[in-house]
RODO-927169 format. One record per residue (C-alpha): x, y negated, z. Coordinates in nm, 4 decimals, always signed. Each point is the difference from the previous one (the first is absolute). Layout:
BEGIN
<r <X Y Z>>
...
***
This chain:
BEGIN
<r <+4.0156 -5.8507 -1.5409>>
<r <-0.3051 +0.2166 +0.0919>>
<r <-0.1064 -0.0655 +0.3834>>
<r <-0.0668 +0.3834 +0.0950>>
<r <-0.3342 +0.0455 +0.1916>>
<r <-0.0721 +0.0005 +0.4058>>
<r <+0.1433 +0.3250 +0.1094>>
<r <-0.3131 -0.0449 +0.2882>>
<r <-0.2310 -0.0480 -0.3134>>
<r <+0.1380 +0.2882 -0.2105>>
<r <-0.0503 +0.2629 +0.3550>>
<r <-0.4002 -0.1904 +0.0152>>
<r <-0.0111 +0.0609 -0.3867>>
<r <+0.1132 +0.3451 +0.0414>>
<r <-0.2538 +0.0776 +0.2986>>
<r <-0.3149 -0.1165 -0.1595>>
<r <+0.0554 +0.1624 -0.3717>>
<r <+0.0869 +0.3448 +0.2563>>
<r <-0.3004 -0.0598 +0.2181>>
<r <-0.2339 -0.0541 -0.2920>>
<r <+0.0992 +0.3232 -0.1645>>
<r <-0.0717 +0.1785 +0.3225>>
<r <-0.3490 -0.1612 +0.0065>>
<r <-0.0542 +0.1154 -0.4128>>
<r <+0.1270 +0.3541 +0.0902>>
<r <-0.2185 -0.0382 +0.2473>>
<r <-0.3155 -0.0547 -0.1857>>
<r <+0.1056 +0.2806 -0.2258>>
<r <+0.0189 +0.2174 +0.2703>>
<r <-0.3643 -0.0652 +0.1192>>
<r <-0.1198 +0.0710 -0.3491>>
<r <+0.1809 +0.3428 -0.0822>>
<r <-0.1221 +0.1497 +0.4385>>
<r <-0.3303 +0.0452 +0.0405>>
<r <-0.1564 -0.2200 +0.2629>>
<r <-0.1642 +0.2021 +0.2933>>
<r <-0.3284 +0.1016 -0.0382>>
<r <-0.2361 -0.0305 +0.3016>>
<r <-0.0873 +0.2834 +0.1628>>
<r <-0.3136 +0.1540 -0.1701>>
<r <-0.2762 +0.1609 +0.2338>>
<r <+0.0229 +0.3760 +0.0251>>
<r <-0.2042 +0.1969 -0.2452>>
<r <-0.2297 +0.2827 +0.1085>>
<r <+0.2893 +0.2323 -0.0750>>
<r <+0.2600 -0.1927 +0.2340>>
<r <-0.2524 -0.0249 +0.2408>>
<r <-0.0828 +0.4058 -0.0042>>
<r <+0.4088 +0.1182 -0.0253>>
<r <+0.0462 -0.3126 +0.2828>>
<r <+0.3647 -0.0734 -0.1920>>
<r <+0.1442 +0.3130 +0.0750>>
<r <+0.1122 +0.2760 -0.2426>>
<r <-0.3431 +0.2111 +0.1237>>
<r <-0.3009 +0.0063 +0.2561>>
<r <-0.1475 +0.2254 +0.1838>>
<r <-0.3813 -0.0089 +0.0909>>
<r <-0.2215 +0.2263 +0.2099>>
<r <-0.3457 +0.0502 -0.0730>>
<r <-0.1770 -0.1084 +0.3268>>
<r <-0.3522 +0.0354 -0.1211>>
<r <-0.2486 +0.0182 -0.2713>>
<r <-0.3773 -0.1791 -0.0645>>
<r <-0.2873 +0.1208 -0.1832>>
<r <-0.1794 -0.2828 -0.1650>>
<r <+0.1530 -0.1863 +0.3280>>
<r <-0.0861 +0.1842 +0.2485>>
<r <+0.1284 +0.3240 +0.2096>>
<r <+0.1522 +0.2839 -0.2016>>
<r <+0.0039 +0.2308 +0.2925>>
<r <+0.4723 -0.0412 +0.0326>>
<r <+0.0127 +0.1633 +0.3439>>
<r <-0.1724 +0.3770 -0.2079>>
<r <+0.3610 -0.0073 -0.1811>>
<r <+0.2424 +0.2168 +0.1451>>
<r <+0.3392 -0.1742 +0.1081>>
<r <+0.1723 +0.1512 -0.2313>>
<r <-0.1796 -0.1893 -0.2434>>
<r <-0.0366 -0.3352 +0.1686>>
<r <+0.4161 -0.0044 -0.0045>>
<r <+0.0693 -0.0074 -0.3615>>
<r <+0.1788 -0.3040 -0.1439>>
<r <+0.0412 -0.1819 -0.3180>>
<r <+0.2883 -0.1408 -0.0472>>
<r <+0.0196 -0.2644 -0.3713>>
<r <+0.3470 -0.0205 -0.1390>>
<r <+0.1474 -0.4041 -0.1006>>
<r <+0.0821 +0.2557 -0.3066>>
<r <-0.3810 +0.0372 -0.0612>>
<r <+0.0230 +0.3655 +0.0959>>
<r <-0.2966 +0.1023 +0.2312>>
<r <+0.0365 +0.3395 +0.2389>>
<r <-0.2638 +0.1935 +0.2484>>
<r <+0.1490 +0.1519 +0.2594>>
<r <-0.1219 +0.2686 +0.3252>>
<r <+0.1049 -0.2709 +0.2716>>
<r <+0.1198 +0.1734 +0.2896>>
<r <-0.1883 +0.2819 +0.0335>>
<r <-0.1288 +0.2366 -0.2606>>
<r <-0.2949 +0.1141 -0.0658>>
<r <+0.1181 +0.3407 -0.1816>>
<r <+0.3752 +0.0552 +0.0683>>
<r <+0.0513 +0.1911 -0.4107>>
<r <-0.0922 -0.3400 -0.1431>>
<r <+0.2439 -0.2427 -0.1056>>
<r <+0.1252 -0.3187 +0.1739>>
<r <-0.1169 -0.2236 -0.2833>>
<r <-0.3993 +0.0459 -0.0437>>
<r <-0.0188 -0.1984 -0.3210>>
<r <+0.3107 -0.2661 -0.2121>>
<r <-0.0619 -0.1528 -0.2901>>
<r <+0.0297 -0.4150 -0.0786>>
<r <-0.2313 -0.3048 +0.1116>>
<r <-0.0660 -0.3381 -0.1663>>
<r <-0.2208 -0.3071 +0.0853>>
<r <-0.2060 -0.2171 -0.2192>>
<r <-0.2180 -0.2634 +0.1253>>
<r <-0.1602 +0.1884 +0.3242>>
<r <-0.0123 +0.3239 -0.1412>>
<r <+0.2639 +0.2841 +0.1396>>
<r <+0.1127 +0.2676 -0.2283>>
<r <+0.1878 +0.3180 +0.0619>>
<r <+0.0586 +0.2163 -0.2666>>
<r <+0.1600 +0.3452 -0.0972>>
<r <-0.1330 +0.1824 +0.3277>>
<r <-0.3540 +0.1536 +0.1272>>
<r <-0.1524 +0.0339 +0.2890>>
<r <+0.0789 +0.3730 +0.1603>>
<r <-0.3598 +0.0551 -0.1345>>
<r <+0.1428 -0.0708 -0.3138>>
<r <-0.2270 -0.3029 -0.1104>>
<r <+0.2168 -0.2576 -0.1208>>
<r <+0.0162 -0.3625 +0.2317>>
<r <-0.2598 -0.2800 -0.0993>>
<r <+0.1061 -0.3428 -0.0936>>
<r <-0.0089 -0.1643 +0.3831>>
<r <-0.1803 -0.3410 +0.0375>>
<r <+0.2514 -0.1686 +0.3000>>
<r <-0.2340 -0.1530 +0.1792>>
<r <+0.2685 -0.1076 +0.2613>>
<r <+0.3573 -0.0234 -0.0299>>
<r <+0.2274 -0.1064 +0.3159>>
<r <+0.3417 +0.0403 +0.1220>>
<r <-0.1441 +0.2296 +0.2118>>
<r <-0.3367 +0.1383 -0.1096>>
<r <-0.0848 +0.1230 -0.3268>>
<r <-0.3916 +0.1288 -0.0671>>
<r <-0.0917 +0.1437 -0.3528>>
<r <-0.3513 +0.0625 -0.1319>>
<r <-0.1395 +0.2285 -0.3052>>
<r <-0.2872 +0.0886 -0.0935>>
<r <-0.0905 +0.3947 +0.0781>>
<r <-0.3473 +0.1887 -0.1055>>
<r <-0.1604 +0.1369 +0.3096>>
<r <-0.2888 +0.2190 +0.0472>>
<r <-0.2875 -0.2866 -0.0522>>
<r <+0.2202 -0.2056 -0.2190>>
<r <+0.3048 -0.2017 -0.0438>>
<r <+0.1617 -0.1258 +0.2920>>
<r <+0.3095 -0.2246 +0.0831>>
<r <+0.2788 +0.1631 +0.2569>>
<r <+0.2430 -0.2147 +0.1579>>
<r <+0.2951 +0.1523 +0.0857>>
<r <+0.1958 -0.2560 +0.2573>>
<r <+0.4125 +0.0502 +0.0869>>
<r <+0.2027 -0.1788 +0.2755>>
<r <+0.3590 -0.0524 -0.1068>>
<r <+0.2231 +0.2441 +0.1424>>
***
């Protein structure tokens, strides 16, 4: 006659064939998820939208080869306009508060923006002049302060104009 095995050893048998097939599904598991990436450093672009779906920036002055480019001559109405960049890499100019000339539009200027490197691009829209925008060189990029340069011809030569913004 067959002696039939330790029913105490059959439930430990049993317990460590289940528990080792939980610790191979386990391993299976880990390979098919994706294991977390750490948390890159925000880019220029996350840094300019601040995570949100847009931003809003005021120009708060402008620079002439660094110095003084006479703000305070503007007339409020120009001073208050706002550009607000779109998450959806749409880009819009609009009057700000008050207007300068109440038959104009809202909107001043839309069109799109992108970033390479340190160089600011918006593109499908003029100036009111009509002159279209010049690639920017960011020469500072916060959460809260944005200031773009280009290079503009002036009346004894070329010179660089800073335009700064304060996050709105």
């Amino acid at each position: 006659m067959k002696k039939l095995p330790n029913p105490k050893m059959l439930q430990r048998f049993s317990f460590i064939l289940l528990l080792c097939l939980f610790l191979a599904s386990c391993e299976q598991l880990e390979q098919i998820l994706p294991k977390p990436q750490p948390t890159p450093q925000p880019t220029a672009q996350e840094l300019l939208l601040a995570g949100t779906a847009s931003k809003t920036w005021i120009q708060v002055d402008f620079r002439y080869n660094g110095s003084g480019g006479n703000w305070d001559r503007l007339r409020p109405c120009e001073r208050d306009d706002l550009s607000v960049f779109y998450a959806s890499k749409q880009y819009e100019k609009n009057q700000g508060e008050l207007a300068c000339f109440s038959q104009n539009p809202f909107i001043i200027e839309k069109g799109g923006w992108k970033i390479t490197g340190n160089k600011l691009r918006i593109e499908g829209t003029t100036f009111p002049n009509g002159e279209a925008h010049p690639d920017y060189t960011i020469t500072e990029l916060t959460a809260t302060r944005l200031v773009l340069a280009y290079p503009m011809e002036g009346t004894g030569g070329t010179i660089t104009l800073s335009r700064i913004f304060q996050a709105k």
